[in-house]
Every structure is written in C-alpha cells, then in structure tokens.
N, CA, C and O of each residue as an XYZ file, in Angstrom:
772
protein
N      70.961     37.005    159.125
C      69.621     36.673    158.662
C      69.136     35.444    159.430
O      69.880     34.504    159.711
N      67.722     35.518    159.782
C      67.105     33.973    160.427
C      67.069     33.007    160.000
O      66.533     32.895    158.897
N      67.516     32.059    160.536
C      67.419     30.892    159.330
C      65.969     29.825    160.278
O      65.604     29.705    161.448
N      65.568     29.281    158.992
C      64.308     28.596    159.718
C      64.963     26.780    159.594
O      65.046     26.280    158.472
N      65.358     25.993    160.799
C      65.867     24.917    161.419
C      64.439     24.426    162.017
O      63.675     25.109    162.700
N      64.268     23.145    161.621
C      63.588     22.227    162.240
C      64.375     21.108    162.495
O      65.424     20.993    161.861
N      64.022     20.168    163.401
C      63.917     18.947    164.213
C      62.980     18.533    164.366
O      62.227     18.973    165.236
N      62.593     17.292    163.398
C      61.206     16.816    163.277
C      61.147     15.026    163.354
O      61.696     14.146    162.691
N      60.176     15.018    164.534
C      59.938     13.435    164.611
C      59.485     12.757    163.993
O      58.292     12.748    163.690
N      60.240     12.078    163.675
C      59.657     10.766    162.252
C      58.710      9.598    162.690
O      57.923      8.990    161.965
N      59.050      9.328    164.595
C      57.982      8.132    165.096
C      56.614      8.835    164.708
O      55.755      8.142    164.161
N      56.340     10.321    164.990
C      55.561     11.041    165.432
C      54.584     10.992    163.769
O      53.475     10.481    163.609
N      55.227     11.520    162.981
C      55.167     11.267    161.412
C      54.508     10.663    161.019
O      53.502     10.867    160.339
N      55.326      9.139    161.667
C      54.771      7.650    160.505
C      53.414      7.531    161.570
O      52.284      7.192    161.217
N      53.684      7.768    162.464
C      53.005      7.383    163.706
C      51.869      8.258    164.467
O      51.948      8.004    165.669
N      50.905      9.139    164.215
C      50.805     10.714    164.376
C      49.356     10.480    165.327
O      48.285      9.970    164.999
N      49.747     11.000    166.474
C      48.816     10.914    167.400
C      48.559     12.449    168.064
O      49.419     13.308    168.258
N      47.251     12.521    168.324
C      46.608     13.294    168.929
C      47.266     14.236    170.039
O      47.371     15.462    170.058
N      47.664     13.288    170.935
C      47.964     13.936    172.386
C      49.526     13.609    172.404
O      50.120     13.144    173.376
N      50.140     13.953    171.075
C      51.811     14.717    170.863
C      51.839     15.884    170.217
O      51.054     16.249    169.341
N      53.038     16.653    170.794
C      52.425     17.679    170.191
C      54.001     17.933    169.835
O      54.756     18.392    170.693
N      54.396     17.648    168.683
C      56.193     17.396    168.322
C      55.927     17.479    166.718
O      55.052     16.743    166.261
N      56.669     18.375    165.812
C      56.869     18.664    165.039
C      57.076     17.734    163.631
O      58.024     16.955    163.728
N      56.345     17.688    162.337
C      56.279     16.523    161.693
C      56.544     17.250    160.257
O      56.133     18.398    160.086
N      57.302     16.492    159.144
C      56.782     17.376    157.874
C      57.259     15.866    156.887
O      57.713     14.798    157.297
N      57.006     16.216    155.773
C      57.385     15.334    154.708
C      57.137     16.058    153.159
O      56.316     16.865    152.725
N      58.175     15.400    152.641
C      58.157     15.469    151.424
C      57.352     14.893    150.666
O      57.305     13.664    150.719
N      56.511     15.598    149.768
C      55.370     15.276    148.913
C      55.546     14.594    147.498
O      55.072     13.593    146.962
N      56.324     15.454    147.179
C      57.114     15.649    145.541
C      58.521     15.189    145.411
O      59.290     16.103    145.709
N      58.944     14.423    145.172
C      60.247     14.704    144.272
C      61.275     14.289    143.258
O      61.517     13.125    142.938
N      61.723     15.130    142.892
C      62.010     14.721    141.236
C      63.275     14.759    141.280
O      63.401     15.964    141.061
N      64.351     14.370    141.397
C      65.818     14.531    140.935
C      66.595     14.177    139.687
O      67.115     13.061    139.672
N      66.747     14.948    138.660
C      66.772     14.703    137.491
C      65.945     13.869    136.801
O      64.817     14.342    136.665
N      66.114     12.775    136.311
C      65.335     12.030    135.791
C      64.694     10.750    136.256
O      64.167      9.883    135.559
N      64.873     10.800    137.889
C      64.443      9.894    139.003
C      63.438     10.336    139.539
O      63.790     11.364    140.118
N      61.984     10.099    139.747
C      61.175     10.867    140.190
C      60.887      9.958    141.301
O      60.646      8.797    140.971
N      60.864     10.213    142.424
C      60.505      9.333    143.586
C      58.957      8.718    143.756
O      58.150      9.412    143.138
N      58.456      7.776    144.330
C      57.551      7.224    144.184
C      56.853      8.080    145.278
O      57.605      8.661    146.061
N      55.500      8.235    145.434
C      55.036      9.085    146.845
C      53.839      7.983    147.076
O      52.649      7.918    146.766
N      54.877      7.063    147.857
C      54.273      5.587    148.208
C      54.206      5.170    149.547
O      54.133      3.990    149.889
N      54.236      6.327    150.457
C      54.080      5.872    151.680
C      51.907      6.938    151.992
O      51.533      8.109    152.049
N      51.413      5.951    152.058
C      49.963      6.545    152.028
C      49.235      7.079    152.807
O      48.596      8.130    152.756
N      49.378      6.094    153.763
C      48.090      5.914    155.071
C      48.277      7.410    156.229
O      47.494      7.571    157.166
N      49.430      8.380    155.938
C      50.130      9.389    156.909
C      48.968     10.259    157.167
O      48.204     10.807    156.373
N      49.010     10.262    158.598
C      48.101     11.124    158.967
C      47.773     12.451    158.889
O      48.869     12.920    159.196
N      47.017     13.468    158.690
C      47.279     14.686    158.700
C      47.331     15.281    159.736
O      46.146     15.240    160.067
N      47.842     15.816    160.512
C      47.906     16.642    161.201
C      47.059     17.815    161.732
O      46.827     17.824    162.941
N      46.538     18.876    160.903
C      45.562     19.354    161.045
C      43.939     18.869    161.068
O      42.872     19.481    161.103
N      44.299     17.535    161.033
C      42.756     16.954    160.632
C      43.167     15.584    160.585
O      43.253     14.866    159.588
N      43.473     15.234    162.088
C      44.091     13.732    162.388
C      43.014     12.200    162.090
O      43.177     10.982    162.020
N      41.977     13.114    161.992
C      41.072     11.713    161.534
C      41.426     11.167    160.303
O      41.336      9.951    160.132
N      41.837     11.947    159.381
C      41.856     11.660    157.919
C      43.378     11.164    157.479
O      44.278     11.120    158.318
N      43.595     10.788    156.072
C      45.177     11.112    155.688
C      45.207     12.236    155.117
O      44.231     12.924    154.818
N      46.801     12.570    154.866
C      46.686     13.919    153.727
C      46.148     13.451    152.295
O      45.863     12.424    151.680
N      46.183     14.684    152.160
C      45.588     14.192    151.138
C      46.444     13.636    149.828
O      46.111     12.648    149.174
N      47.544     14.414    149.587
C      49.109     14.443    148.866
C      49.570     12.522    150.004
O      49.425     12.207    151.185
N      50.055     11.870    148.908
C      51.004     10.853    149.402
C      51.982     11.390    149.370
O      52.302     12.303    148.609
N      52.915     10.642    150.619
C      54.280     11.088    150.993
C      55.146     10.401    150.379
O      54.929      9.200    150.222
N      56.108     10.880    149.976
C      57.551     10.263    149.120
C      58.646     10.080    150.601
O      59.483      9.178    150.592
N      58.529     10.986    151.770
C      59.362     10.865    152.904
C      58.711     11.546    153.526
O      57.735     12.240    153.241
N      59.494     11.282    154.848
C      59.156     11.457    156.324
C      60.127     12.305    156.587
O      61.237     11.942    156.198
N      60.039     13.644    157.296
C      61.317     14.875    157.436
C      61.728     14.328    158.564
O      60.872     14.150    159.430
N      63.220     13.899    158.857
C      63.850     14.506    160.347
C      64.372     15.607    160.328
O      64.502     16.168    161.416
N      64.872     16.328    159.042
C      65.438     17.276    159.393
C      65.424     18.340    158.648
O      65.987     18.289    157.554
N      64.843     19.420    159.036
C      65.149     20.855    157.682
C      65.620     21.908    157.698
O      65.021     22.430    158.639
N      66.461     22.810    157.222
C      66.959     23.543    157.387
C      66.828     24.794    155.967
O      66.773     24.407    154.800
N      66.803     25.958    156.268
C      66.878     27.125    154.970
C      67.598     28.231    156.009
O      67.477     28.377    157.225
N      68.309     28.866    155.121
C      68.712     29.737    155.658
C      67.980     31.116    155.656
O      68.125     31.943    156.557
N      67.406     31.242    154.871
C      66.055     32.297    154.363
C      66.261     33.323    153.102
O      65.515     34.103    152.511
N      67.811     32.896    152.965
C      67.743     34.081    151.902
C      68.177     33.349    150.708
O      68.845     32.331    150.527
N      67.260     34.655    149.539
C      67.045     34.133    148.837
C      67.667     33.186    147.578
O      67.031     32.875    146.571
N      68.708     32.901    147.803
C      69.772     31.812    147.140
C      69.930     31.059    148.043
O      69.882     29.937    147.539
N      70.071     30.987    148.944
C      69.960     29.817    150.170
C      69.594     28.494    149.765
O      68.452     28.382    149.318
N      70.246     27.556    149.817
C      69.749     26.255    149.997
C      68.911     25.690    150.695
O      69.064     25.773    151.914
N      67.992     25.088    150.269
C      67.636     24.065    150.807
C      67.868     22.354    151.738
O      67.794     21.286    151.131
N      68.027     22.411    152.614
C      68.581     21.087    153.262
C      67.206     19.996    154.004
O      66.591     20.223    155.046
N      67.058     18.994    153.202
C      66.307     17.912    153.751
C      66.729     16.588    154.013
O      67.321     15.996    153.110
N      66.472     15.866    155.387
C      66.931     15.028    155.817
C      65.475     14.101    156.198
O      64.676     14.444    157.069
N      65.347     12.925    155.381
C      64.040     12.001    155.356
C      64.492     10.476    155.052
O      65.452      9.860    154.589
N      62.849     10.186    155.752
C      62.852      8.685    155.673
C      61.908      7.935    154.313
O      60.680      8.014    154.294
N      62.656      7.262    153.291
C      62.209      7.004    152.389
C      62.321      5.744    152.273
O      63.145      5.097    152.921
N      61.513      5.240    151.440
C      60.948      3.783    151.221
C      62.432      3.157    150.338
O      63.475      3.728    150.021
N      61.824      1.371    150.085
C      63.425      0.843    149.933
C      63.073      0.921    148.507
O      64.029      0.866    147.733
N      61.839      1.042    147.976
C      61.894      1.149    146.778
C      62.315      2.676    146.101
O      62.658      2.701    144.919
N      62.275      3.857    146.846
C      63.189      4.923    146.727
C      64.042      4.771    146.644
O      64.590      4.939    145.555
N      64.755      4.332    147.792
C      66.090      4.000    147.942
C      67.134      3.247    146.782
O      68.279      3.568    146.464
N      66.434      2.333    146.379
C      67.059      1.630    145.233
C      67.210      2.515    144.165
O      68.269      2.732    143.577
N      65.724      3.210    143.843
C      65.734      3.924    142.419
C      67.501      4.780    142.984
O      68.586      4.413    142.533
N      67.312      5.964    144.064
C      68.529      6.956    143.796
C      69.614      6.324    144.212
O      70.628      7.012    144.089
N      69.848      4.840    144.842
C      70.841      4.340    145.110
C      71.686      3.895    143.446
O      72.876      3.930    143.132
N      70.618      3.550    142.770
C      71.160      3.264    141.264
C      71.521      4.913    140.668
O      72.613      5.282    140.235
N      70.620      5.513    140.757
C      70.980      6.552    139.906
C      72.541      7.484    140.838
O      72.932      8.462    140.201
N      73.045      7.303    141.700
C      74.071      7.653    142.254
C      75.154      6.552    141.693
O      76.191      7.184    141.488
N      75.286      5.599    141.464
C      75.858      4.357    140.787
C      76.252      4.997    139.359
O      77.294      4.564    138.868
N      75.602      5.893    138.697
C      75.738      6.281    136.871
C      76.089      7.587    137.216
O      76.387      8.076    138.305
N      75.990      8.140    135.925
C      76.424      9.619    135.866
C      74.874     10.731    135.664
O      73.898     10.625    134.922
N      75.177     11.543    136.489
C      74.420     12.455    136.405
C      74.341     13.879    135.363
O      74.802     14.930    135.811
N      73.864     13.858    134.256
C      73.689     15.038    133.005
C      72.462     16.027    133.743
O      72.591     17.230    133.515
N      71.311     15.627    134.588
C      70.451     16.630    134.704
C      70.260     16.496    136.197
O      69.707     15.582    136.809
N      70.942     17.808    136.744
C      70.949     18.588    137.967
C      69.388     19.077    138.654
O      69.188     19.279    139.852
N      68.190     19.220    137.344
C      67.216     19.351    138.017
C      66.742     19.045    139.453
O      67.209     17.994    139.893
N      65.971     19.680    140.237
C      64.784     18.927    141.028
C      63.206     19.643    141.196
O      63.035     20.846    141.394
N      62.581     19.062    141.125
C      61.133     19.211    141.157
C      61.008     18.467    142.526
O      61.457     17.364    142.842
N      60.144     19.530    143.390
C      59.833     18.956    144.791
C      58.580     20.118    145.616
O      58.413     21.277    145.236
N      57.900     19.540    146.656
C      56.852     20.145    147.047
C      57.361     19.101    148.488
O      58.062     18.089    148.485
N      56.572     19.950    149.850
C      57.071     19.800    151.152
C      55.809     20.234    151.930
O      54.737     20.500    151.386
N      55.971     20.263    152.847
C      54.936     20.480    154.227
C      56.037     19.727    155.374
O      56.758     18.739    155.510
N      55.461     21.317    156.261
C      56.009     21.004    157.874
C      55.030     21.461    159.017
O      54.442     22.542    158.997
N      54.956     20.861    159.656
C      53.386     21.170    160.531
C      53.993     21.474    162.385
O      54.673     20.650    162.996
N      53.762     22.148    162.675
C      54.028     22.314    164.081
C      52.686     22.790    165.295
O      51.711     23.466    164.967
N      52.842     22.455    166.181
C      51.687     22.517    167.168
C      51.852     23.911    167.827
O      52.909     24.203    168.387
N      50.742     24.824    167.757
C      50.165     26.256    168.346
C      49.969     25.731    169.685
O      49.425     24.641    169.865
N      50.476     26.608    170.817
C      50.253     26.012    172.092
C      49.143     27.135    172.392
O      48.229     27.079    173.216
N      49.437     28.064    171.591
C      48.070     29.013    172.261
C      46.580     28.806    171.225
O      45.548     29.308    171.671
N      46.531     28.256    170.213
C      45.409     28.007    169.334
C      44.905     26.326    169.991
O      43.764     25.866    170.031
N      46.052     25.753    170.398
C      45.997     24.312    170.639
C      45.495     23.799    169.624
O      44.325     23.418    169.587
N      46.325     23.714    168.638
C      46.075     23.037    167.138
C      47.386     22.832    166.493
O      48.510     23.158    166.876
N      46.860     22.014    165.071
C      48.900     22.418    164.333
C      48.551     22.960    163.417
O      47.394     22.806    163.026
N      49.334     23.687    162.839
C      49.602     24.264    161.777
C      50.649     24.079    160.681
O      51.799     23.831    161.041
N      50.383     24.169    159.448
C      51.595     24.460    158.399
C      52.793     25.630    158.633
O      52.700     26.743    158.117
N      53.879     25.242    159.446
C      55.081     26.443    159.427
C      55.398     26.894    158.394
O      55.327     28.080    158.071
N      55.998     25.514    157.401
C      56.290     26.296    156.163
C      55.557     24.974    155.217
O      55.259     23.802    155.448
N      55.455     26.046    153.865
C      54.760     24.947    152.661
C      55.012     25.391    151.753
O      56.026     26.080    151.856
N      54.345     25.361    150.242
C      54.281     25.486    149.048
C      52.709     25.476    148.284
O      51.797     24.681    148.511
N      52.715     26.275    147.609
C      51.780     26.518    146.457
C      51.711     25.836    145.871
O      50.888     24.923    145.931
N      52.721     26.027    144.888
C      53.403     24.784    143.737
C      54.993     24.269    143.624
O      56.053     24.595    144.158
N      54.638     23.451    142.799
C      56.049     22.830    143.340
C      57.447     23.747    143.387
O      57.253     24.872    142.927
N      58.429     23.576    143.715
C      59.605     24.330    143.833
C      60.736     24.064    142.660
O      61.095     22.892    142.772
N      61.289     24.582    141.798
C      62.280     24.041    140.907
C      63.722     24.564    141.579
O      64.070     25.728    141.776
N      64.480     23.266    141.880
C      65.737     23.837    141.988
C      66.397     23.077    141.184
O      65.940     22.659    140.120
N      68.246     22.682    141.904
C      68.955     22.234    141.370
C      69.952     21.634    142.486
O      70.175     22.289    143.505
N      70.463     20.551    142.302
C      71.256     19.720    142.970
C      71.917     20.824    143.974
O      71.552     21.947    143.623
N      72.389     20.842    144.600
C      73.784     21.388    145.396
C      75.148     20.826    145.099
O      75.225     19.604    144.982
N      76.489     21.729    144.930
C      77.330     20.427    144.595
C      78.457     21.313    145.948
O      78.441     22.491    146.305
N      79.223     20.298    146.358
C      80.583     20.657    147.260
C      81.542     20.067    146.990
O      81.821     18.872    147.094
N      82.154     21.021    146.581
C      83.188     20.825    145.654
C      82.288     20.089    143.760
O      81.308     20.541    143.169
N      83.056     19.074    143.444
C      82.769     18.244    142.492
C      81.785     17.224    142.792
O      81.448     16.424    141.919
N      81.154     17.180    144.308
C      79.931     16.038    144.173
C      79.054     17.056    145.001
O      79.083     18.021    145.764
N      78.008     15.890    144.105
C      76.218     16.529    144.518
C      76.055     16.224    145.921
O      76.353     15.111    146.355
N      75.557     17.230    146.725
C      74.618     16.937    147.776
C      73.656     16.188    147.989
O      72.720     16.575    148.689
N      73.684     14.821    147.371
C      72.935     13.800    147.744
C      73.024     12.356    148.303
O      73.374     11.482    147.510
N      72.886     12.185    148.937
C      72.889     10.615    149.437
C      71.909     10.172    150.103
O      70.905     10.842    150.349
N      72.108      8.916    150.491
C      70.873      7.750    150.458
C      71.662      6.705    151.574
O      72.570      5.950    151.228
N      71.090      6.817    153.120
C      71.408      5.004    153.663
C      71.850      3.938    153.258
O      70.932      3.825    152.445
N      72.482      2.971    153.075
C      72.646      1.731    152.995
C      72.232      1.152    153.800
O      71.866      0.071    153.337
N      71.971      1.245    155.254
C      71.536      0.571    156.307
C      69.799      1.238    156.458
O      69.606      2.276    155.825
N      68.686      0.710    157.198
C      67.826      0.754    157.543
C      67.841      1.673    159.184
O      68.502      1.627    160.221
N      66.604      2.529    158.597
C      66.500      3.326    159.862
C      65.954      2.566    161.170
O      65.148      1.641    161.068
N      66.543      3.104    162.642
C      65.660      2.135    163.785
C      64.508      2.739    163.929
O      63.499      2.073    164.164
N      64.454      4.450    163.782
C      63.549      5.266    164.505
C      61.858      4.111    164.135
O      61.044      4.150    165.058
N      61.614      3.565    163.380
C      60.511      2.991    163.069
C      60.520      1.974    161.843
O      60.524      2.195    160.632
N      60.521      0.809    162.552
C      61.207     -0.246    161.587
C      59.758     -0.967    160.669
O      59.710     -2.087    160.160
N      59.031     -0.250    160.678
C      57.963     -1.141    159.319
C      57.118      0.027    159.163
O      56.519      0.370    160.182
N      56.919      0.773    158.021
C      57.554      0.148    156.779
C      59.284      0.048    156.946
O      59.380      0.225    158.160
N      60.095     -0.055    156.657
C      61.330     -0.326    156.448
C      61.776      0.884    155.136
O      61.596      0.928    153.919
N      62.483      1.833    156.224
C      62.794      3.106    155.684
C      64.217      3.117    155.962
O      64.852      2.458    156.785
N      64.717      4.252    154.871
C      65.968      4.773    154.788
C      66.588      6.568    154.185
O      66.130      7.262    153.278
N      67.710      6.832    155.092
C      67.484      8.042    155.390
C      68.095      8.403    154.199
O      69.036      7.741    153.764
N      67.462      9.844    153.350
C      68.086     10.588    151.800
C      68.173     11.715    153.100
O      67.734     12.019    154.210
N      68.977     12.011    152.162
C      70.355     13.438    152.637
C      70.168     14.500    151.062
O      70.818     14.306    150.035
N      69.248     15.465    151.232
C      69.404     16.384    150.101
C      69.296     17.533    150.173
O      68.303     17.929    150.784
N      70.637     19.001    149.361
C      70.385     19.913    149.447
C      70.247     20.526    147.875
O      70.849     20.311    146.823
N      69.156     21.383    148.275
C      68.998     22.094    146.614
C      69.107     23.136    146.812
O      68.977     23.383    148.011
N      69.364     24.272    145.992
C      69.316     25.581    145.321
C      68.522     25.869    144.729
O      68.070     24.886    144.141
N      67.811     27.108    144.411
C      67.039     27.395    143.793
C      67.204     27.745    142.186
O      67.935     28.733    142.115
N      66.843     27.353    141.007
C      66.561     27.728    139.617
C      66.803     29.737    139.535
O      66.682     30.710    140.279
N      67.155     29.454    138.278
C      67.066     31.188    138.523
C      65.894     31.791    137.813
O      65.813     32.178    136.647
N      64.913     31.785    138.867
C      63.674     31.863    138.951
C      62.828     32.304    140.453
O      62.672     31.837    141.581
N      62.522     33.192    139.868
C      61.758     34.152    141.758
C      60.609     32.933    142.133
O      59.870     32.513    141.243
N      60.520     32.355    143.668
C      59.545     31.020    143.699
C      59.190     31.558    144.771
O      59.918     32.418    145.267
N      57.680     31.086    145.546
C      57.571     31.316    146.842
C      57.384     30.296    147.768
O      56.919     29.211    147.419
N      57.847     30.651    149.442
C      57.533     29.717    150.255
C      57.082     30.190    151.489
O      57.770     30.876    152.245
N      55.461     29.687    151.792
C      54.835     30.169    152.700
C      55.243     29.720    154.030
O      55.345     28.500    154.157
N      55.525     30.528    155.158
C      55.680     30.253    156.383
C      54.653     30.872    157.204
O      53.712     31.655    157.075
N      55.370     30.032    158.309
C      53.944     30.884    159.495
C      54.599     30.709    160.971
O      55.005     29.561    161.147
N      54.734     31.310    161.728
C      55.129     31.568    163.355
C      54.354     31.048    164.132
O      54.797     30.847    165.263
N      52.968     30.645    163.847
C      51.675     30.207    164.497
C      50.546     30.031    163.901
O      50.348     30.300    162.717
N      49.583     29.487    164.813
C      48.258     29.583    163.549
C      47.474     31.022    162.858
O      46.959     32.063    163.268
N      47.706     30.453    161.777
C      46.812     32.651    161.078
C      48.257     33.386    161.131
O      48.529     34.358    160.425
N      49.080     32.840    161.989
C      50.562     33.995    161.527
C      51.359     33.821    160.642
O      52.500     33.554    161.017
N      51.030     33.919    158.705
C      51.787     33.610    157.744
C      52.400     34.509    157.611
O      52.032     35.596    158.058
N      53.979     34.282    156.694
C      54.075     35.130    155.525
C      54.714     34.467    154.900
O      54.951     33.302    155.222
N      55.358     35.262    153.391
C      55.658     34.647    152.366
C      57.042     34.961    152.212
O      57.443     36.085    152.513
N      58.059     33.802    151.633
C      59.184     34.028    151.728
C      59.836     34.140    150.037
O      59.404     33.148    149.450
N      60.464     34.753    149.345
C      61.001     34.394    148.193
C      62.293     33.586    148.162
O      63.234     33.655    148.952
N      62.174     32.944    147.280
C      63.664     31.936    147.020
C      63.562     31.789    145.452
O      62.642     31.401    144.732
N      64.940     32.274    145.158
C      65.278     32.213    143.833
C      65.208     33.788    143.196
O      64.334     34.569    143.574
N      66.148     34.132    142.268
C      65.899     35.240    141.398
C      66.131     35.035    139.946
O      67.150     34.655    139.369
N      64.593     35.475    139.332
C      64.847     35.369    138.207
C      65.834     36.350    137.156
O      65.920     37.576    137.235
N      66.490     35.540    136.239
C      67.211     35.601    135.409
C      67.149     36.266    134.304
O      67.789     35.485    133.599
N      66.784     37.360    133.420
C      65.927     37.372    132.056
C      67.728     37.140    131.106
O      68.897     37.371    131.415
N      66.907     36.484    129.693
C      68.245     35.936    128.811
C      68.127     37.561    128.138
O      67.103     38.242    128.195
N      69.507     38.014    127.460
C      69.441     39.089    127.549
C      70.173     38.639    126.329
O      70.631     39.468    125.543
C-alpha cells in the first residue's frame, strides 16, 4: 500500500516566502488527553494566499509526516512547538497518563509546478479523534529538551507524535496536485453490540 511521507521545511513555515517553492504543514489542533496545546504561534503565513495569515493559529510547525494510508495506520508527526507547549507536555510526561485521547486537526501544503501555485496535499474537515500510540509499554510521545537551530526566534522545540485512529470511520482529504483530491478513510467504526 502507498504510504503518503513528507519532508517539510520548517525555515520555509515560520518563514514563508513567495519565490520557495518547498513543502510546509502544521498542526492546528491538539489535544493529548487532558493537555490541550496552545495554538500560539500566529503571524504564519498562508500559503495559498501569502499575503494574509491562516486563518487557524498554529500549535506547530511540521518537519515531518508520515501515514501509511491504511486504514488503522498511524499517524506520525514531527513539529516545532513553542516553550510554552513544551513545558505543558514536558510536565504531563513527568505524571501518569489515564486518558490516551487525542483531538487534532493538520494542514500540509505543497507547490503545483504545473498550476504554479500551492495547494493542500492532505487536510481535514474536522478534527481527527485518535489515540496515543504505545511501543511496547510507552506512548509515542516526546518533546526536546534542547531548542531547535532550524529557526531560533520564536524559540521552538521538536514533539515527536504518533496516533491511531478511535474506532470510528474519519476522513482525510488528499490531493496529488491542484483540483487533484481524494478522500482517504482512517479508522473503523465499532458498533457496541
């Protein structure tokens, strides 16, 4: 099965200019149990409409994403988050974790060389419900201690997170190019029986 892998520039991100044409996404939303991240980085440019910001504040900056496409597949995100993020899940990794939840929403934007524009590769409707990842006995999550170089103000640090999907049918829109969507499912719902 295809798996959809990005490599996404974070200078490009925090930093988002016209005449680059390098792959950008961030996390909008997110909720990890009872830690909800702040979506406190503002001023980020949009991409499709570089004059403006988005309109959604960013909670992180993607370097890295990965799905495998099918539909239990994890989710893997690799971002640059603020120190006041950082603290919140640096504490909540410090205690014990009772709720596996996550609540999260995303955007990844890549440049059409034949539209000469960018586009949304992959996105969301509404938000996504999953659930931690665990290997073995620990969660798939972590958080920097050290400060990222790629772009040193604001003063960011890299979260490491993979989720699973709820057992619940969800969708996630992709696209190959501009106008070339489709829709992907992740998750199957469950009925209690």
């Amino acid at each position: 099965m295809p798996q959809f892998a990005r490599s996404l520039d974070v200078y490009q991100g925090f930093n988002f200019k016209k005449d680059k044409q390098a792959p950008v996404g961030y996390i909008t939303k997110l909720k990890v149990g009872d830690v909800e991240l702040k979506a406190d980085q503002e001023t980020i440019k949009d991409p499709e409409q570089p004059d403006k910001a988005l309109s959604n504040k960013v909670v992180g900056v993607l370097n890295h994403y990965l799905w495998e496409t099918g539909i239990t597949d994890a989710m893997y995100f690799s971002a640059q988050i603020s120190t006041t993020n950082k603290q919140s899940i640096s504490a909540a990794l410090l205690g014990t974790w009772a709720n596996v939840e996550v609540l999260f929403t995303y955007v990844i934007y890549e440049y059409d060389p034949a539209q000469k524009k960018y586009f949304k590769s992959s996105f969301i409707d509404a938000e996504l419900k999953g659930i931690l990842e665990k290997t073995g006995d620990d969660l798939n999550l972590s958080v920097a201690d050290d400060p990222s170089h790629e772009v040193q103000s604001p003063k960011n640090y890299t979260l490491q997170i993979g989720i699973k999907p709820q057992t619940l049918e969800q969708t996630v829109n992709m696209a190959t190019g501009s106008g070339k969507n489709l829709v992907k499912q992740w998750g199957i719902t469950e009925s209690s029986a």
